[in-house]
N, C-alpha and C positions, 0 to 999 in steps of 0.2 A: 323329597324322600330323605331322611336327616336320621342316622344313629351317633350318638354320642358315648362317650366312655370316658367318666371321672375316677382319677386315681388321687385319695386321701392318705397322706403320712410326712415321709420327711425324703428329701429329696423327689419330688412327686415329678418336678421336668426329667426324668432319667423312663418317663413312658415314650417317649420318642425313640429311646435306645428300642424299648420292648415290640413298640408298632414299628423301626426302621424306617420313620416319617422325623423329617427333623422340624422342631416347635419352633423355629425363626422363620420360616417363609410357610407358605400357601405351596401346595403343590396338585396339577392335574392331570389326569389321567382319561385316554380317550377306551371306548368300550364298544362293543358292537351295539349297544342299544343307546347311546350317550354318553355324556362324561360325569366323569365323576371329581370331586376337587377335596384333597384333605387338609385340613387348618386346625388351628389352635386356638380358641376364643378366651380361653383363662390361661396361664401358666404364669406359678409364683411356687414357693418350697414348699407348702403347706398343701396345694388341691391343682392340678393340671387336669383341662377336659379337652380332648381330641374329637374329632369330628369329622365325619364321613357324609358327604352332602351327595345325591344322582340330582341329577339334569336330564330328564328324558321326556323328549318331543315326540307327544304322541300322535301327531303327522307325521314326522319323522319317520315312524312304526310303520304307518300305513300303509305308505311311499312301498314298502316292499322290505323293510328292515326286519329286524329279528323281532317276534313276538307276535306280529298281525295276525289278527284274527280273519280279514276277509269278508268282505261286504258289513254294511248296515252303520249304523250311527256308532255302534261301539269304539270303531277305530279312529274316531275322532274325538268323542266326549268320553272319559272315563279318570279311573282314580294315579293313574302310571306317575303322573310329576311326583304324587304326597304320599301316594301309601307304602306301608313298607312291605314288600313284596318278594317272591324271587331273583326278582332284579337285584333288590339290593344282598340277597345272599348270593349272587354270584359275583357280586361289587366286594364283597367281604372278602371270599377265598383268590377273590385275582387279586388285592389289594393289599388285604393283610396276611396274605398266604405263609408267609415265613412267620410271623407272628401265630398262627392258629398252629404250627408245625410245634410252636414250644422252643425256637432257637433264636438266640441270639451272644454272639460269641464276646462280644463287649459286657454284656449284664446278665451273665448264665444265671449267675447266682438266684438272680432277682425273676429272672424268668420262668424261674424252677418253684417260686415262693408262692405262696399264698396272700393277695396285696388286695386294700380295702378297695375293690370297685364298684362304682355305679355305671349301667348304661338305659340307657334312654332310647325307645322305641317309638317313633312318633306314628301316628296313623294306622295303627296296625287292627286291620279289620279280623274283628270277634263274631260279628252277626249278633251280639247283642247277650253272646254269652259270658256272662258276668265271672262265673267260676274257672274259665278255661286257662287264663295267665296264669292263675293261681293254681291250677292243677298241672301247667306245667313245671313250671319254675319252682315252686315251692319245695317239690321234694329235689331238688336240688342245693339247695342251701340257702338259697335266696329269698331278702325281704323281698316283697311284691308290694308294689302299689301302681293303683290304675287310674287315670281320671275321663270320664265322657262326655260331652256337651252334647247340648239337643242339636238335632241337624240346622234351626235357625229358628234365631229367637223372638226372632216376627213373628213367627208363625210356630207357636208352641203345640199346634196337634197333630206336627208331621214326626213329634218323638221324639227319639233319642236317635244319635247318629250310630252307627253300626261300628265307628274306628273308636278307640281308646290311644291315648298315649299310655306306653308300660313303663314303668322305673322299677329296675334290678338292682338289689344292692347285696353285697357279700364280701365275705375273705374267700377270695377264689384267686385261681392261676388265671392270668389274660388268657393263655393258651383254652384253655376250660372254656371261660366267658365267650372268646367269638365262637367255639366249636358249638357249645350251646343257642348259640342266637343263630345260625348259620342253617342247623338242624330246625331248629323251632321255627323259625319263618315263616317255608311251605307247610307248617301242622295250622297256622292262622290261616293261611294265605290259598293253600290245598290246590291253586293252579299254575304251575309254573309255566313260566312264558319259554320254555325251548322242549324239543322232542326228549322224550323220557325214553331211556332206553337201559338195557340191563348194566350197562356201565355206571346207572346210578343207584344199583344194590351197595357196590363197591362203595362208592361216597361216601353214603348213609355207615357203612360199616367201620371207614376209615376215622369218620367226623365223631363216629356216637361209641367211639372204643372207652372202654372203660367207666361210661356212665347208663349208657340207654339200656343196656341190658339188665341193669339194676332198678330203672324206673318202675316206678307200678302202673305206670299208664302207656308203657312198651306197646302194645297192643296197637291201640289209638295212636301213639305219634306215627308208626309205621305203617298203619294204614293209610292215615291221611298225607303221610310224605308221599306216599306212591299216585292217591288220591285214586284213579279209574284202573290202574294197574295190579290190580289183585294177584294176580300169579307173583310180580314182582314181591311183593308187602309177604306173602307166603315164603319165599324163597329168604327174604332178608331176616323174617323170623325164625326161621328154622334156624339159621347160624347164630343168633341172636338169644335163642331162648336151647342152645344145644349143651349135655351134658358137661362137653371136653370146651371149658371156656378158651382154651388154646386154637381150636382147629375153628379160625374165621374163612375158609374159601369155602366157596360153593360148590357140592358136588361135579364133580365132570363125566359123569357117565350121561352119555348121551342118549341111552334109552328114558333117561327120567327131563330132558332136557322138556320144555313145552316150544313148540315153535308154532307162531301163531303169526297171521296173514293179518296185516290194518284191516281194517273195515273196511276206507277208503279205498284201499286196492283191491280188495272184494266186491265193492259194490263198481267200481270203474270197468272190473273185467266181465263183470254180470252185463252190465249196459253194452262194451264194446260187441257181446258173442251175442246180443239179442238185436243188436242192427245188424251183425252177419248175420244172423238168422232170417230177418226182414227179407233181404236180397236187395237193401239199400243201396244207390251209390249216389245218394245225395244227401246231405244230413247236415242240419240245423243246433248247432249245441247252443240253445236257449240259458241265459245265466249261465253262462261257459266257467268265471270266475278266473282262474290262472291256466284255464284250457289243458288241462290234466288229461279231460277226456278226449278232447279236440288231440292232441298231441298221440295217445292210441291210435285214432280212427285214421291222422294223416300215414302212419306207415304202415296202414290193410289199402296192397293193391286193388281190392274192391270197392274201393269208394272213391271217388271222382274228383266228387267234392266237398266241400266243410267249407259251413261260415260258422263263425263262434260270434255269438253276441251278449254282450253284458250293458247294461243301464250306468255301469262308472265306466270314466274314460281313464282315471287312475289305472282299474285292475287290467283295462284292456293294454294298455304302455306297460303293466307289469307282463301282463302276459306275452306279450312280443316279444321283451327281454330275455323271459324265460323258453320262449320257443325258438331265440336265435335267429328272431325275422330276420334281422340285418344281413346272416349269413348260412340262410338256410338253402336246404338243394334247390336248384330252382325249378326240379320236377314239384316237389311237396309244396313248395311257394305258391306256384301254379294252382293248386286244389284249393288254398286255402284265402279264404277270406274275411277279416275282422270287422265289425262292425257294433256301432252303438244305439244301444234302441230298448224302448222300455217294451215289458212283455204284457203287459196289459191297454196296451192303445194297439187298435188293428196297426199295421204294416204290410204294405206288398212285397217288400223284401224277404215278409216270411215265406211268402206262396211258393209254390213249386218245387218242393222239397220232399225226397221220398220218407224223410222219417227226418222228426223231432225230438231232444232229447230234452229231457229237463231233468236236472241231477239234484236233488239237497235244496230246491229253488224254491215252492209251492207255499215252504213253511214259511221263507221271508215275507210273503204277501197278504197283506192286512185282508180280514176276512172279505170285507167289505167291496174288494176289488177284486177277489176269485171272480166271480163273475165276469168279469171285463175279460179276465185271463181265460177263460174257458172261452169265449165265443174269439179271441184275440189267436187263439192255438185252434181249437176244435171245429169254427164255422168259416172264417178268414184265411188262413193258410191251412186246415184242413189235409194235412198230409197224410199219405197211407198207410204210418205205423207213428206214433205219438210213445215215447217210452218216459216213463216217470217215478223217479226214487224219494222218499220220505222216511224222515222218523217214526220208527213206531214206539207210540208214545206208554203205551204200556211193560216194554223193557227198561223203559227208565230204572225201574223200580233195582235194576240190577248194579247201578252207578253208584258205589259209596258215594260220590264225593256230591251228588246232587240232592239237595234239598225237597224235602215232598213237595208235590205238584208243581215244580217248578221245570222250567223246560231245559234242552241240552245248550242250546246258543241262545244270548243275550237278544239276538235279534230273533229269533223265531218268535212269529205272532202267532203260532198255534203250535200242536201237533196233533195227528191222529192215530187212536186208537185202530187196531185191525178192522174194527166195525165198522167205524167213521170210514175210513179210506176205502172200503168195500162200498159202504152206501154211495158214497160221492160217483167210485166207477160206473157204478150202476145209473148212477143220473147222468153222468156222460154220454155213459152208450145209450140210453132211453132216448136223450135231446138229440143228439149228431150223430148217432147213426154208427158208433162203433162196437167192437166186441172189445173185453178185455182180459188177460190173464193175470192173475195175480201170484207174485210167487216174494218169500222172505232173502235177505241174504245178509249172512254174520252168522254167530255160534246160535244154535237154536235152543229157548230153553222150552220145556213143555208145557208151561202153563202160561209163557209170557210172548212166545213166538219168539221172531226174530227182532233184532235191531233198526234195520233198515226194511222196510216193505216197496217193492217194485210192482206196478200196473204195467203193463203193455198192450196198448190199445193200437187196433187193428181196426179201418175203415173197410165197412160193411160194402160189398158189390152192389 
């Protein structure tokens, strides 16, 4: 992951005053997701290019670091070392922080100027849209030029590769240049690897003063910074596009505040009150993951017991960390039990269990081995309340930031529409002998139902 930034004129090494990196040594910097190292590969009077290089191990990530996605091949193979990402805007403002601030008390002068820059954007994924650097960049002052390669050139019918390198060049303030590259990143890149929360209306506010609100494609950069967070992208345009170009804070009257419940904590707490509901006190959290819901169910004095079982032994050592095995009550210790096991090969370990949970899990499994999982859950361990949460595949439709027909996680091999998921119940309970109740849980819309769809299947007397 490599950004560059050349400065053309006369006295050109005086860009180490402007970045506060000095052009005689290499220097490194540790980050929560890897390091980062900044150097100098040209400096003469004439053209000096600075350079921002990350190093991030995408096992590293996995391991339980910042960014992991959680289950599936993703967290192992993907683009985090090359492409230039959220990662590297947040490598920018912890790095060149005083630089994007506009100060420097050695070369005010020169910081306050207008100085010939180029930067250099490597890898930066477009998805193949040709016009998009260039509708960002351009109404900022900036030459554009892009170049693409086919994804390999052995094999010329797999296309064109989805990354561009971008080259920016202008009389611009550095301060301007990284504020702009900072902002613009997540408008390519549209998923940032750390929790989005309203503290980053503020960001977007502080980084885009004095140009974004002038842009003509305001709109679009601010939807897609926020990318699934629409209230936010709302909120940040109303100050953005507000008469009194002076008044940038956000309302604080708390009746117009929105306060909104995760999903995840929605759909967690829906599961937790339908095993009370059961009259459980033995429960199976099948693909437990980082035992989230495991971690609910051990402190309801009505439950006994809990094993949590996942198919990686990575997420299971993550989840122990995060559950505190080491130094947990040793009443709660007691209830609970970890274990590794794939959920579509039968197991006796499953048997004997008043209710099974399966959270977010069904979609990871290749169609072709539903079946194994149905008689692995349904005929084999056979417990008396089976509870099961998915995507419903038809709210998609409500996610700026997803692509048509494309699914919510890289790893889901499917999802089901309300219909699909209804029909499948129904062949459940025909085959094995259960009933089921089907209920949604997330914001409801009326033509797309909910987000998440829950079954709760109840074995027949």
């Amino acid at each position: 992951m490599l950004l560059t930034i050349t400065y053309n004129g006369k006295k050109t090494q005086e860009l180490g005053y402007l970045l506060h990196k000095n052009p005689d040594r290499a220097q490194q910097f540790d980050l929560s997701f890897g390091k980062a190292y900044v150097f100098y590969p040209e400096v003469t009077d004439s053209k000096t290019t600075a350079a921002l290089l990350l190093d991030i191990d995408p096992l590293d990530l996995a391991r339980g670091k910042v960014g992991s996605r959680d289950r599936g091949l993703f967290d192992y193979v993907n683009d985090r070392p090359y492409a230039s990402t959220s990662f590297l805007s947040t490598a920018i403002v912890r790095i060149f922080g005083t630089a994007m601030n506009g100060r420097c008390d050695k070369r005010q002068g020169l910081a306050d100027s207008a100085l010939d820059l180029t930067a250099v954007l490597y890898s930066l994924r477009d998805n193949g849209d040709t016009e998009l650097a260039r509708e960002l960049f351009e109404p900022l002052g900036y030459t554009v030029n892009t170049s693409r390669s086919q994804l390999d050139e052995q094999f010329p019918e797999w296309g064109d590769s989805p990354y561009i390198d971008l080259t920016i060049s202008g009389k611009v303030r550095l301060a301007d240049l990284l504020n702009h590259i900072y902002v613009l990143i997540p408008v390519f890149d549209k998923q940032k690897h750390y929790y989005i929360d309203e503290d980053e209306i503020q960001k977007l506010l502080k980084h885009g003063e004095g140009w974004l609100s002038e842009h003509p494609s305001i709109e679009k950069i601010t939807r897609r910074y926020f990318y699934s967070r629409r209230s936010y992208a709302r909120k940040a345009l109303d100050v953005l596009l507000a008469d009194d170009a002076e008044n940038t804070d956000i309302p604080e009257d708390d009746s117009e505040k929105e306060i909104r419940t995760p999903l995840n904590t929605q759909r967690l707490e829906a599961v937790k009150n339908a095993v009370i509901a059961s009259g459980a006190s033995s429960v199976i959290d099948l693909g437990c993951g980082e035992c989230r819901l495991t971690s609910l169910l051990l402190a309801e004095p009505t439950i006994k017991n809990i094993t949590a079982c996942d198919v990686s032994v990575n997420v299971l050592e993550k989840a122990a960390q995060r559950l505190h095995l080491d130094r947990m009550n040793p009443h709660k210790k007691a209830k609970l039990t970890l274990m590794q096991a794939s959920l579509t090969y039968r197991d006796q370990r499953f048997e004997g269990f008043d209710c099974a949970c399966v959270v977010e899990v069904i979609e990871h499994i290749e169609p072709m081995r539903i079946p194994a999982f149905e008689r692995s859950v349904f005929e084999f361990a056979s417990p008396k309340t089976v509870i099961i949460t998915t995507p419903n595949r038809e709210y998609n439709q409500n996610y700026e930031h997803m692509e048509e027909n494309s699914l919510r996680h890289s790893d889901h091999r499917f999802e089901w529409t309300r219909a699909e998921f209804k029909e499948w119940t129904e062949h459940i309970c025909n085959k094995f002998g259960y009933s089921c109740v089907i209920s949604g849980i997330g914001d409801i819309d009326e033509k797309l139902g909910t987000p998440t769809q829950m079954g709760v299947f109840t074995k027949n007397e």
